[in-house]
PDB file with SEQRES, HELIX, SHEET and CRYST1 records, atoms N, CA, C and O in Angstrom:
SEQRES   1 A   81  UNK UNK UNK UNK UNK UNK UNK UNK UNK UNK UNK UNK UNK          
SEQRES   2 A   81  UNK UNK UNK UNK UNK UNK UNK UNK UNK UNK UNK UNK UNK          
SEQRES   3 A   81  UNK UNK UNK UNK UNK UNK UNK UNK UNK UNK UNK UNK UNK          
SEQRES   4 A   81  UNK UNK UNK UNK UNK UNK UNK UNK UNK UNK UNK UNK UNK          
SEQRES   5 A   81  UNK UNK UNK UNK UNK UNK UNK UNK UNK UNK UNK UNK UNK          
SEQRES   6 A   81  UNK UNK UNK UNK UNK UNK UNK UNK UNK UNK UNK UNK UNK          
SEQRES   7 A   81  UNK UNK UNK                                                  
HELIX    1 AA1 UNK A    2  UNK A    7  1                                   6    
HELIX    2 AA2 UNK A   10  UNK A   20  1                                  11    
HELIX    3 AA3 UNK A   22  UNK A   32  1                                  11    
HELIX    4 AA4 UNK A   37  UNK A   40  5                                   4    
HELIX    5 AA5 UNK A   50  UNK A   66  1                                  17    
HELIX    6 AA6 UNK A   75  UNK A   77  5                                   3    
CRYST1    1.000    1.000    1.000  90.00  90.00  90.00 P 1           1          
ATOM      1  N   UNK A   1     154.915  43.121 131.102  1.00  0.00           N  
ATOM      2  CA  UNK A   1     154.015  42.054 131.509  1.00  0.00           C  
ATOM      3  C   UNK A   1     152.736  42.610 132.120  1.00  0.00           C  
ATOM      4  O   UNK A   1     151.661  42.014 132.049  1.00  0.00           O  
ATOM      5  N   UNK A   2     152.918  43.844 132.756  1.00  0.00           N  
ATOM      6  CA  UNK A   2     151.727  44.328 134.075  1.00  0.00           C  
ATOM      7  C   UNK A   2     150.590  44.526 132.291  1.00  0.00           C  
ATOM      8  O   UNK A   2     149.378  44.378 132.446  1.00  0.00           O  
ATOM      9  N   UNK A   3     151.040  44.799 130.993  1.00  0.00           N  
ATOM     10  CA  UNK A   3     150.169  45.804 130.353  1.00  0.00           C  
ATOM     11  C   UNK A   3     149.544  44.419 129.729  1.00  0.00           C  
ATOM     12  O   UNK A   3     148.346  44.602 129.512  1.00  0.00           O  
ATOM     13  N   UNK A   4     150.015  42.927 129.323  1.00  0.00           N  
ATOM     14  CA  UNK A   4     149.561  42.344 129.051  1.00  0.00           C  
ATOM     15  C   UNK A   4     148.206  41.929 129.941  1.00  0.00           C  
ATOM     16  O   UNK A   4     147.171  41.514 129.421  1.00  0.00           O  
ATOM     17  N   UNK A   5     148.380  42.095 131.204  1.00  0.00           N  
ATOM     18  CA  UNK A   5     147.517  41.307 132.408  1.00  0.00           C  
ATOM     19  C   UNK A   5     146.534  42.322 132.131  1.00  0.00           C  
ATOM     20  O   UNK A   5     145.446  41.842 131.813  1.00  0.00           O  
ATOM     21  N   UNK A   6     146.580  43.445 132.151  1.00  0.00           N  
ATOM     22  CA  UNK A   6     145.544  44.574 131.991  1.00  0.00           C  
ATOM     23  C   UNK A   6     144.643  44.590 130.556  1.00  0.00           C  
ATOM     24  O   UNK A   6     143.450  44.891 130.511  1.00  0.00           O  
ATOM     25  N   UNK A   7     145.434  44.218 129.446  1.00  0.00           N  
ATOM     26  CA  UNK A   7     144.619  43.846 127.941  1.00  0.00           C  
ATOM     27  C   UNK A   7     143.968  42.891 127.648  1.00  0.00           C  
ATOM     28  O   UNK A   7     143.220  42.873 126.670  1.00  0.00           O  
ATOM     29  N   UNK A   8     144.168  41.738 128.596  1.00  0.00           N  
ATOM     30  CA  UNK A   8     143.831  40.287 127.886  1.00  0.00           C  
ATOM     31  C   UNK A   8     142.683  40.225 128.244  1.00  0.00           C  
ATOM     32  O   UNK A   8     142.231  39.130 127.907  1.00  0.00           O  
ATOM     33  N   UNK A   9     141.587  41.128 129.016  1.00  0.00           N  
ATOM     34  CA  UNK A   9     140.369  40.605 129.275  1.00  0.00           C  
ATOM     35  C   UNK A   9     139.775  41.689 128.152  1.00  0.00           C  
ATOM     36  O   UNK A   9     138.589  41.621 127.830  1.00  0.00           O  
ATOM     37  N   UNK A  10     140.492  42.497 127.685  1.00  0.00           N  
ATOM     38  CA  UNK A  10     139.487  43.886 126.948  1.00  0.00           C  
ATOM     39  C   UNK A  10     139.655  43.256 125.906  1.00  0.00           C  
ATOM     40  O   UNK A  10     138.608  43.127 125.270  1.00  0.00           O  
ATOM     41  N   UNK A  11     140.935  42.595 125.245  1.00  0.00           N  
ATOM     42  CA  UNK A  11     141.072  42.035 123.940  1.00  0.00           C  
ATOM     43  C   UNK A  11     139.718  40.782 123.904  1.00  0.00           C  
ATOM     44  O   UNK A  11     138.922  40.632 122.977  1.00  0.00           O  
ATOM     45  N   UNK A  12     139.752  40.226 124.817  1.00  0.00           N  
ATOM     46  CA  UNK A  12     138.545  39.054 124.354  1.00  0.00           C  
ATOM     47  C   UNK A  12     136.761  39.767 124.461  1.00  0.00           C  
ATOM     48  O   UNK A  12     135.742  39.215 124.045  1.00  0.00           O  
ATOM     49  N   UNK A  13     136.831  40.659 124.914  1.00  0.00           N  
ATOM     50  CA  UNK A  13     136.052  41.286 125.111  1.00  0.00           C  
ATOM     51  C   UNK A  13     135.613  42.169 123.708  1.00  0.00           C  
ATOM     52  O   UNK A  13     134.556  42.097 123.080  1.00  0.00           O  
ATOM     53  N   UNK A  14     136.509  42.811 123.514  1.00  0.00           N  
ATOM     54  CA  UNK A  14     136.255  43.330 121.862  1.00  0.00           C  
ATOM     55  C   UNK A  14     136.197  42.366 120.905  1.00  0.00           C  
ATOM     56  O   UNK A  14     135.529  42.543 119.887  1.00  0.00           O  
ATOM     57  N   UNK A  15     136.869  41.276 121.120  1.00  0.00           N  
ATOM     58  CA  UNK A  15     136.264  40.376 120.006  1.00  0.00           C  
ATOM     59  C   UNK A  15     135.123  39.652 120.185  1.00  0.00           C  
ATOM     60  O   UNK A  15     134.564  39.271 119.157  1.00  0.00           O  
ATOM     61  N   UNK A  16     134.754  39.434 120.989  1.00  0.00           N  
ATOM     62  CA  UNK A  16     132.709  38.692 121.712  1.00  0.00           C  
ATOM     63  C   UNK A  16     132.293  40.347 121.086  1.00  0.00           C  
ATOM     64  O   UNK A  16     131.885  40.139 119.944  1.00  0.00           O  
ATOM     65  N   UNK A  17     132.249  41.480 121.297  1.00  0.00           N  
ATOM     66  CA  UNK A  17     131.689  42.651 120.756  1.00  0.00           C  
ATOM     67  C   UNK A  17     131.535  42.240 119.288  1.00  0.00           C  
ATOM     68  O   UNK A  17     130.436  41.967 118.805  1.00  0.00           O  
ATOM     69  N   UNK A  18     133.052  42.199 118.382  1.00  0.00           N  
ATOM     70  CA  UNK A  18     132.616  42.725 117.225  1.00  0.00           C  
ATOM     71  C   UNK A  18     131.757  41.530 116.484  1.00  0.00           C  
ATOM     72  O   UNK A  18     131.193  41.880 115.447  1.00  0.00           O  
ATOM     73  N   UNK A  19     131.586  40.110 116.912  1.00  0.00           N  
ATOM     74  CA  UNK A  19     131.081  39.334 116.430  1.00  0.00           C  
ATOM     75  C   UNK A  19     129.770  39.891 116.632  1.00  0.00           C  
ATOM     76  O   UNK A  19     129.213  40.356 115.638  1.00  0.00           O  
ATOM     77  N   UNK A  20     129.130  39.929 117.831  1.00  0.00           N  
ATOM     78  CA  UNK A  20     127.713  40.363 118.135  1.00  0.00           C  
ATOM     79  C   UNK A  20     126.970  41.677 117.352  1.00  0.00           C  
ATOM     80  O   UNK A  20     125.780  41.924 117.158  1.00  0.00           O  
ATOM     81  N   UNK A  21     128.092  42.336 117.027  1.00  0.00           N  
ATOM     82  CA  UNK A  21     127.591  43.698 116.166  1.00  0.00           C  
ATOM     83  C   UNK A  21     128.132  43.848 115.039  1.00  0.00           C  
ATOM     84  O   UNK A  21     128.364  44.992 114.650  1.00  0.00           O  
ATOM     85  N   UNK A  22     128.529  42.515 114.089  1.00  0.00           N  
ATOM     86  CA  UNK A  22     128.860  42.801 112.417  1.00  0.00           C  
ATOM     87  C   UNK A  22     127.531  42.640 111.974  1.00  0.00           C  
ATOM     88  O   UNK A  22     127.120  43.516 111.213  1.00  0.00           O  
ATOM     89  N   UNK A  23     126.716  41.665 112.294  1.00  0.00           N  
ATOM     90  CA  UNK A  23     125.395  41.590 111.312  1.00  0.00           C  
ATOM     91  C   UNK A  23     124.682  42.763 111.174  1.00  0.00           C  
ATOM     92  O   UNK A  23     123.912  42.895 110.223  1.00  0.00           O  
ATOM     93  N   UNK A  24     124.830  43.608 111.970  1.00  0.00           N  
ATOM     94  CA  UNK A  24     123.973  45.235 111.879  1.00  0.00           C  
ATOM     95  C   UNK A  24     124.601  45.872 110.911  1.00  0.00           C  
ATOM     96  O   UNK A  24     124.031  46.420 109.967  1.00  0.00           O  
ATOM     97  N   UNK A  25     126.526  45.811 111.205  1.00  0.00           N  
ATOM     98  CA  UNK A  25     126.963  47.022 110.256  1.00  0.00           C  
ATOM     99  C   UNK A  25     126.868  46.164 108.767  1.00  0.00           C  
ATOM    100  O   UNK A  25     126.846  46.819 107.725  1.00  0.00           O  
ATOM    101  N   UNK A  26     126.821  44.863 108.731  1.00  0.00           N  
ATOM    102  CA  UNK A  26     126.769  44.179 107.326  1.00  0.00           C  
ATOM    103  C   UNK A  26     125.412  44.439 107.038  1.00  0.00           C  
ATOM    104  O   UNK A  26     125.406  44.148 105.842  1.00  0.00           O  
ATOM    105  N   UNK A  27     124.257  44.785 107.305  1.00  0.00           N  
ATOM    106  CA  UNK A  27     123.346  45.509 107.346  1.00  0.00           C  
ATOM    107  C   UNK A  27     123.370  46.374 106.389  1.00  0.00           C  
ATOM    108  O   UNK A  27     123.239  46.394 105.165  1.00  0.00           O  
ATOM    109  N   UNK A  28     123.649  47.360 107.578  1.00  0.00           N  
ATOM    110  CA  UNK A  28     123.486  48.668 107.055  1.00  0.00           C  
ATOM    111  C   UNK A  28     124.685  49.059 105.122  1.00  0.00           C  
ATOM    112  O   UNK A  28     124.433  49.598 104.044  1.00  0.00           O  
ATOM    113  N   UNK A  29     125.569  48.558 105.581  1.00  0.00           N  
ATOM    114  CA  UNK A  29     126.494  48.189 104.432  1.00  0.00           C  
ATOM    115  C   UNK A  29     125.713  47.479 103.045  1.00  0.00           C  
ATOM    116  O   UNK A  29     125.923  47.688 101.851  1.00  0.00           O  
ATOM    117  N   UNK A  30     124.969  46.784 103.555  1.00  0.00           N  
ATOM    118  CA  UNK A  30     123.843  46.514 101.976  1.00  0.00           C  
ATOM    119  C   UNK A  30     122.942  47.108 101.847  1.00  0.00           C  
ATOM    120  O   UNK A  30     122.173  46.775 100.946  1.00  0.00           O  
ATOM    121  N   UNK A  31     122.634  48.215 102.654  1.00  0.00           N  
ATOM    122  CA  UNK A  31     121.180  48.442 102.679  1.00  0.00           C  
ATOM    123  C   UNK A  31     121.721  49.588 101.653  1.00  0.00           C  
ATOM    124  O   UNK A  31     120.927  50.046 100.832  1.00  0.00           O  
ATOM    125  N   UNK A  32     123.098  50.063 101.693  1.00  0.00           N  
ATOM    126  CA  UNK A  32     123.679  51.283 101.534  1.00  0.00           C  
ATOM    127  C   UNK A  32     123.983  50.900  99.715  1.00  0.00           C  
ATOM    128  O   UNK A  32     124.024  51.815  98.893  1.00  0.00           O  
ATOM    129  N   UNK A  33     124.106  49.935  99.454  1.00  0.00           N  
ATOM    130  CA  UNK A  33     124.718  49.157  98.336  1.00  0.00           C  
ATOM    131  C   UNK A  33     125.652  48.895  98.102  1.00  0.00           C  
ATOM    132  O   UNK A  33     126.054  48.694  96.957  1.00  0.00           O  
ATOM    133  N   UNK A  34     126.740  48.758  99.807  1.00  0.00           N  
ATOM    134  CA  UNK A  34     128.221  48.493  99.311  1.00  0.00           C  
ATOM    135  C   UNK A  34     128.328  46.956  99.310  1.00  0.00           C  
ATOM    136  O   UNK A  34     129.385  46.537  98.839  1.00  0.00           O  
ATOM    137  N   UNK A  35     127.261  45.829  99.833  1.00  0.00           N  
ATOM    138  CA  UNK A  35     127.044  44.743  99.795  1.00  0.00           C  
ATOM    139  C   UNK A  35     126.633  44.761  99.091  1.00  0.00           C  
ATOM    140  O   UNK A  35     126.283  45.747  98.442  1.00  0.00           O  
ATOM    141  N   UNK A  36     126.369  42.916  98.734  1.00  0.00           N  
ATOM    142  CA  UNK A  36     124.794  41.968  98.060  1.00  0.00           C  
ATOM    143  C   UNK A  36     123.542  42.497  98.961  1.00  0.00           C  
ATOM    144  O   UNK A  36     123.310  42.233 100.141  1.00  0.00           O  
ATOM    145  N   UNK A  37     123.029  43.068  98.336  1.00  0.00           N  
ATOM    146  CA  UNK A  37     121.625  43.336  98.943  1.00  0.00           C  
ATOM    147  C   UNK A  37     120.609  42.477  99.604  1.00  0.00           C  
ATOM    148  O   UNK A  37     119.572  42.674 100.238  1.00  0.00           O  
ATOM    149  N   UNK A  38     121.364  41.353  99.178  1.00  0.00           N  
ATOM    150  CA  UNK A  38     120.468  40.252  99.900  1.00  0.00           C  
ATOM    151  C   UNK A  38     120.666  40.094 101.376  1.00  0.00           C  
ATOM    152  O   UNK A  38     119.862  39.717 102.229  1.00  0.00           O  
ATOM    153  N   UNK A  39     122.066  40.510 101.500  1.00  0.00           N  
ATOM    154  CA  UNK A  39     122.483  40.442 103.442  1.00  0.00           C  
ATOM    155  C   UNK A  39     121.820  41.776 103.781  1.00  0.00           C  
ATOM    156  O   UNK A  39     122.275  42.387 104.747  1.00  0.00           O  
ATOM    157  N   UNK A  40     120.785  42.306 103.091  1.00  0.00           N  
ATOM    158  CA  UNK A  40     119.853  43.821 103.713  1.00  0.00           C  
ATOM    159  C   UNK A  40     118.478  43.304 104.141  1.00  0.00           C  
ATOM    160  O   UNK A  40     117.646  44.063 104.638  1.00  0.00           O  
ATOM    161  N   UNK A  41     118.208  41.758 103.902  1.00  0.00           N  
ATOM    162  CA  UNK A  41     116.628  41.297 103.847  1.00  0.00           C  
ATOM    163  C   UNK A  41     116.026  41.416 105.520  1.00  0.00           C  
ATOM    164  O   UNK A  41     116.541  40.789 106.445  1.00  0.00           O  
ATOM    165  N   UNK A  42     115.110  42.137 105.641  1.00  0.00           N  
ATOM    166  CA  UNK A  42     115.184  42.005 107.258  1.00  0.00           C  
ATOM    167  C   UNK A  42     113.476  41.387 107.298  1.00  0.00           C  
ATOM    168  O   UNK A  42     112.551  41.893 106.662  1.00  0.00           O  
ATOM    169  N   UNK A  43     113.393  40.466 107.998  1.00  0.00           N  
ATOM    170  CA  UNK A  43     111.989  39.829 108.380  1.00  0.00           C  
ATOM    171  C   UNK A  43     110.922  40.815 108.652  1.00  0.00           C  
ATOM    172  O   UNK A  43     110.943  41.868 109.290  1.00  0.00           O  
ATOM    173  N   UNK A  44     109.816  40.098 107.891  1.00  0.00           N  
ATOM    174  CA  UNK A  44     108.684  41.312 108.232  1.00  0.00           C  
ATOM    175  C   UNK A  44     108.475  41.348 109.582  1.00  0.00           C  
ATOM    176  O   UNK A  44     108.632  42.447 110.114  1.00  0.00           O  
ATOM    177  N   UNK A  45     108.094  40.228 110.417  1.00  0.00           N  
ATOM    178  CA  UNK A  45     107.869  40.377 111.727  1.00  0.00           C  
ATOM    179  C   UNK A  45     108.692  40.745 112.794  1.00  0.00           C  
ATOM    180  O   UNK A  45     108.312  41.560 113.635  1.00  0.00           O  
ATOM    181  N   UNK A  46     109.643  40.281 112.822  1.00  0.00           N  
ATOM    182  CA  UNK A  46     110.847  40.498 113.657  1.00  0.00           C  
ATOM    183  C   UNK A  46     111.210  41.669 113.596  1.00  0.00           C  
ATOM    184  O   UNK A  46     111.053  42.320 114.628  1.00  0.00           O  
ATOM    185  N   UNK A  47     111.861  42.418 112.315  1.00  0.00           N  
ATOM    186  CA  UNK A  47     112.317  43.579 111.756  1.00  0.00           C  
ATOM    187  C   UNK A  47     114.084  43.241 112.165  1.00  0.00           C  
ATOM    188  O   UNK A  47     114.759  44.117 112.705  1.00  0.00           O  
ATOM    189  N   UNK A  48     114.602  42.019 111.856  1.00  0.00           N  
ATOM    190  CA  UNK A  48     115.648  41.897 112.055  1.00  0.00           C  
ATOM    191  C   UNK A  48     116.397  41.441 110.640  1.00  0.00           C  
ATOM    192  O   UNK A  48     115.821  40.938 109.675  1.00  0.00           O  
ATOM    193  N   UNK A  49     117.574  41.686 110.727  1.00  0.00           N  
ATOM    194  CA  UNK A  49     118.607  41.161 109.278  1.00  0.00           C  
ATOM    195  C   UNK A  49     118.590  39.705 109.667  1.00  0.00           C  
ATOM    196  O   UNK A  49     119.413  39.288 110.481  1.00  0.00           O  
ATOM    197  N   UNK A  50     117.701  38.922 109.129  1.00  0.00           N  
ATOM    198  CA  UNK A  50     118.044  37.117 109.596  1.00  0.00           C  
ATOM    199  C   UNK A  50     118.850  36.834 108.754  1.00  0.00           C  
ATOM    200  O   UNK A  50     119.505  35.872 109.155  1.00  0.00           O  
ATOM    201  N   UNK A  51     119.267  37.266 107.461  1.00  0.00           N  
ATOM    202  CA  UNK A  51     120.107  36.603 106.762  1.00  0.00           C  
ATOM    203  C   UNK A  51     121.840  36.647 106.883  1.00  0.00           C  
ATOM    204  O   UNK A  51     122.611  35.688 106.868  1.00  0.00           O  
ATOM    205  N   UNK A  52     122.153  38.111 107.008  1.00  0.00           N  
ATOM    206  CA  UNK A  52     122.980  38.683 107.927  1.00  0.00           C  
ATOM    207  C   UNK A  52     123.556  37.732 109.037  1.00  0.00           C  
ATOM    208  O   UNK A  52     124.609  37.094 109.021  1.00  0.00           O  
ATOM    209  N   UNK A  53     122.338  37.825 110.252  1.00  0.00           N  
ATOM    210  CA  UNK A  53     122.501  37.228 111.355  1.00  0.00           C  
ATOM    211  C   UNK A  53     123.113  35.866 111.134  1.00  0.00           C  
ATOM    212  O   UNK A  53     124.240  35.509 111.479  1.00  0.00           O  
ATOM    213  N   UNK A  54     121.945  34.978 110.337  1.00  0.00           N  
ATOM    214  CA  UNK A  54     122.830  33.542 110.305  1.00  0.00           C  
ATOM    215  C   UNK A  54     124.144  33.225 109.767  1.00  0.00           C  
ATOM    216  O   UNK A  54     125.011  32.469 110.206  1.00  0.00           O  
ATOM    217  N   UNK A  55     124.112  33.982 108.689  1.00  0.00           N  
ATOM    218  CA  UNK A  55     125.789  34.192 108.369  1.00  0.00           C  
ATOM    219  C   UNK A  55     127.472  34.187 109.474  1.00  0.00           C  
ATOM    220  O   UNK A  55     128.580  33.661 109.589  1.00  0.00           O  
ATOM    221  N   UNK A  56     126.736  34.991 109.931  1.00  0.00           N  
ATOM    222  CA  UNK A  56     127.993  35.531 111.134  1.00  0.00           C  
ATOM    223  C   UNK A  56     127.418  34.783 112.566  1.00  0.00           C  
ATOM    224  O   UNK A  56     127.871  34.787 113.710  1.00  0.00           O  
ATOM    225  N   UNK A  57     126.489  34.290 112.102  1.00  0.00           N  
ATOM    226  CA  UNK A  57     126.055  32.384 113.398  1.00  0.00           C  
ATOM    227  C   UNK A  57     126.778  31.395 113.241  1.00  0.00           C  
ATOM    228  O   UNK A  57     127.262  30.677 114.116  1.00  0.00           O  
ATOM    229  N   UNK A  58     126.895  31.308 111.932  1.00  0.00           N  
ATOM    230  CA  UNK A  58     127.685  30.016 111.511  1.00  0.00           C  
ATOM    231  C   UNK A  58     129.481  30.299 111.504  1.00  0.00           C  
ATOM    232  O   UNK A  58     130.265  29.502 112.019  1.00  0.00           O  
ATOM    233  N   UNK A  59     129.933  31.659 110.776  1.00  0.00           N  
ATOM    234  CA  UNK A  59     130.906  32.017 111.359  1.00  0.00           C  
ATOM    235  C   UNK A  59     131.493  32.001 112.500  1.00  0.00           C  
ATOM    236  O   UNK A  59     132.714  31.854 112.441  1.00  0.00           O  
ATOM    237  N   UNK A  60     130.844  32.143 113.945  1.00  0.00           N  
ATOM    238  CA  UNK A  60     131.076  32.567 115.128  1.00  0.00           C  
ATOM    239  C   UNK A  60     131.113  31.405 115.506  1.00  0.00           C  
ATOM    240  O   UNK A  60     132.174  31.187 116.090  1.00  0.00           O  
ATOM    241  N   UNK A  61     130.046  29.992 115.423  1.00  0.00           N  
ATOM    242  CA  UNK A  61     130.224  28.816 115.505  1.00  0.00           C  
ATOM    243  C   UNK A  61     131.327  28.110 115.056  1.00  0.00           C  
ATOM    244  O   UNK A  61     132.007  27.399 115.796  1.00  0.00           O  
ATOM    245  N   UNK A  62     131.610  28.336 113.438  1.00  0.00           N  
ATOM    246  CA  UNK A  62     132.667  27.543 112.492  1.00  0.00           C  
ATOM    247  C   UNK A  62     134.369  28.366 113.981  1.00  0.00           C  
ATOM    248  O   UNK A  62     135.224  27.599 114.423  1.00  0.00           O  
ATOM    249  N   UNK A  63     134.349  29.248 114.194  1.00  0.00           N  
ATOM    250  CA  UNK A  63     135.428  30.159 114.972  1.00  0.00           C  
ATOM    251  C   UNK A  63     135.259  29.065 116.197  1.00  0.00           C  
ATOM    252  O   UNK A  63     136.187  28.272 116.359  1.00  0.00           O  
ATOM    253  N   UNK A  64     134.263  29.001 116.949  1.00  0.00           N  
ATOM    254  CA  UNK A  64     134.272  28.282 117.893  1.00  0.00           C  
ATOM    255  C   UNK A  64     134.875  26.977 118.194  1.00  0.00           C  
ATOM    256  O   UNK A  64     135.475  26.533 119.173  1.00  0.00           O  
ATOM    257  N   UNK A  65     134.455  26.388 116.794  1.00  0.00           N  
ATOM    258  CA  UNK A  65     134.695  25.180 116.591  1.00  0.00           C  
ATOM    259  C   UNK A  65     135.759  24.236 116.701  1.00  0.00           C  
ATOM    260  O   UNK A  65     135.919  23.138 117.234  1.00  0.00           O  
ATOM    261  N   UNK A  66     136.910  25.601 115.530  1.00  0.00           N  
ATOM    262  CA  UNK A  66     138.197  25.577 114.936  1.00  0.00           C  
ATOM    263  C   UNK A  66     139.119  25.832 115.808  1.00  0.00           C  
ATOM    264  O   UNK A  66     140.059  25.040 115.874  1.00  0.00           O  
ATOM    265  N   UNK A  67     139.089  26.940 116.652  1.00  0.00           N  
ATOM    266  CA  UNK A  67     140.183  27.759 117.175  1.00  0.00           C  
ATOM    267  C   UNK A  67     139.598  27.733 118.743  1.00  0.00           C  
ATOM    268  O   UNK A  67     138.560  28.141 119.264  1.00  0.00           O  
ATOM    269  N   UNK A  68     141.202  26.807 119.394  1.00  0.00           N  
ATOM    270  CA  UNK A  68     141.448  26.332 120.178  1.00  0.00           C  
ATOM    271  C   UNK A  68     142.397  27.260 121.600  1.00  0.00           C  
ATOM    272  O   UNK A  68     143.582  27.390 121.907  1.00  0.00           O  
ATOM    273  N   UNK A  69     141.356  27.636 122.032  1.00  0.00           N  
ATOM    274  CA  UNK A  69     141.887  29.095 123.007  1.00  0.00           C  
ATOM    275  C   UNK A  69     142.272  28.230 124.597  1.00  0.00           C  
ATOM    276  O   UNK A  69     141.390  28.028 125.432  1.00  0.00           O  
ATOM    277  N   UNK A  70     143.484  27.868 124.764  1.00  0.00           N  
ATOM    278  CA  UNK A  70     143.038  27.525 126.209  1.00  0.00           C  
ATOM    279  C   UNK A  70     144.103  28.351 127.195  1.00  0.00           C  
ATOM    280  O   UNK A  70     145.330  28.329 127.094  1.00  0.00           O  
ATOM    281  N   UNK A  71     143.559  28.855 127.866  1.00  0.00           N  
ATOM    282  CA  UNK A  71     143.708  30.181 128.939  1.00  0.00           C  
ATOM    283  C   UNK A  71     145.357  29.764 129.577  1.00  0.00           C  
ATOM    284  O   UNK A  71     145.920  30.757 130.037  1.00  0.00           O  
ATOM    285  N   UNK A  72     145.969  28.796 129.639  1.00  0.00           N  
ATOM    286  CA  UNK A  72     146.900  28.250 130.073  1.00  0.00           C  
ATOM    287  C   UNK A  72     148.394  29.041 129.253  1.00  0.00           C  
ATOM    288  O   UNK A  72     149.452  29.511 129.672  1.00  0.00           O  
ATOM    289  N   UNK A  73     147.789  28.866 127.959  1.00  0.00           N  
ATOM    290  CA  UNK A  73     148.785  29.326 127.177  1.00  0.00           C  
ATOM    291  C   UNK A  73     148.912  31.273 127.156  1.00  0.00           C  
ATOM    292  O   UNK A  73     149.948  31.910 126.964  1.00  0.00           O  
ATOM    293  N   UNK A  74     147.957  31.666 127.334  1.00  0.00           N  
ATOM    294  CA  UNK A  74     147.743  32.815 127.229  1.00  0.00           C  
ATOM    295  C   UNK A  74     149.000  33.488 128.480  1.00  0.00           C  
ATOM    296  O   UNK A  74     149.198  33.022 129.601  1.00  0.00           O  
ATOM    297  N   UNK A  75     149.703  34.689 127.846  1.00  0.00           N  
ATOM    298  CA  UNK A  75     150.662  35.470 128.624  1.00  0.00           C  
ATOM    299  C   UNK A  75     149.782  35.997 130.126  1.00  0.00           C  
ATOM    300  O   UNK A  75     150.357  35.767 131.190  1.00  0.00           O  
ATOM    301  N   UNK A  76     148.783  36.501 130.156  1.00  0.00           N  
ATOM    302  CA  UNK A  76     148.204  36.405 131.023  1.00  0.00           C  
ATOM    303  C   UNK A  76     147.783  35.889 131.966  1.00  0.00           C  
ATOM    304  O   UNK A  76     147.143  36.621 132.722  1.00  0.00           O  
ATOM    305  N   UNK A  77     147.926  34.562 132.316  1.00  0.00           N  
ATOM    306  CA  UNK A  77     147.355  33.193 132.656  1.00  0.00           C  
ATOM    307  C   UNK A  77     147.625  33.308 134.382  1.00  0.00           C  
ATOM    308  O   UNK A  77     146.796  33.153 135.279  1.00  0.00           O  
ATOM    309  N   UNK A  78     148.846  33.579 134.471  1.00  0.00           N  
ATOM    310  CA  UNK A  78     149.086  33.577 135.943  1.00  0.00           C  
ATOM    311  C   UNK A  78     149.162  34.408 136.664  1.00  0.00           C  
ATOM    312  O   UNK A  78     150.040  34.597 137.506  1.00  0.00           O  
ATOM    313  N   UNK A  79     147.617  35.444 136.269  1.00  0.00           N  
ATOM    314  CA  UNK A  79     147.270  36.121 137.252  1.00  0.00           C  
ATOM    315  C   UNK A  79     146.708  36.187 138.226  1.00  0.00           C  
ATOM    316  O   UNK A  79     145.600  35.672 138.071  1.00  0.00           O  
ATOM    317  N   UNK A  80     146.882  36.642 139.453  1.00  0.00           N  
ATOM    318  CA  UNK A  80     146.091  36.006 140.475  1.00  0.00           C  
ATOM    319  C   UNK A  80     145.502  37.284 141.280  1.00  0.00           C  
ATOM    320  O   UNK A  80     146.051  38.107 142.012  1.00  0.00           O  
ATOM    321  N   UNK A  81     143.894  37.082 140.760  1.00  0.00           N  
ATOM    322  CA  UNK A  81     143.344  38.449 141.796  1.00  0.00           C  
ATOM    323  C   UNK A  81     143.319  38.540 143.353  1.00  0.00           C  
ATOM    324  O   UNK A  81     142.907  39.560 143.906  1.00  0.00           O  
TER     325      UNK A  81                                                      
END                                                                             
């Protein structure tokens, strides 16, 4: 139990990470040609992957949306700092 109380904040934590940093490696992954090259388009001004980006916006949203996290249920829950 002690190892669950100790993971459950790194586990949500790596997943807020890998959402915030797929549009780069989906990036670099088309830029490379293992994608559609089109998720490589990066704005002239900005110099950012917008197409990329909105992709994994709407993902992270559609995730938000769907999947129903409430802290109660979680093995962790009744920890008390």
């Amino acid at each position: 139990m002690r190892a669950c109380e100790s993971l459950c904040p790194f586990i949500r934590l790596v997943v807020a990470g890998g959402l915030f940093s797929m549009p780069r490696a989906v990036y670099s992954m088309a830029a490379d040609g293992l994608l559609f090259r089109k998720l490589s388009y990066v704005h002239p001004r900005t110099q950012t992957p917008v197409i990329a980006i909105a992709i994994f916006g709407v993902i992270a949203s559609l995730l938000a949306l769907l999947i129903d996290i409430e802290v109660s249920r979680l093995p962790c829950s009744n920890v008390s700092f």
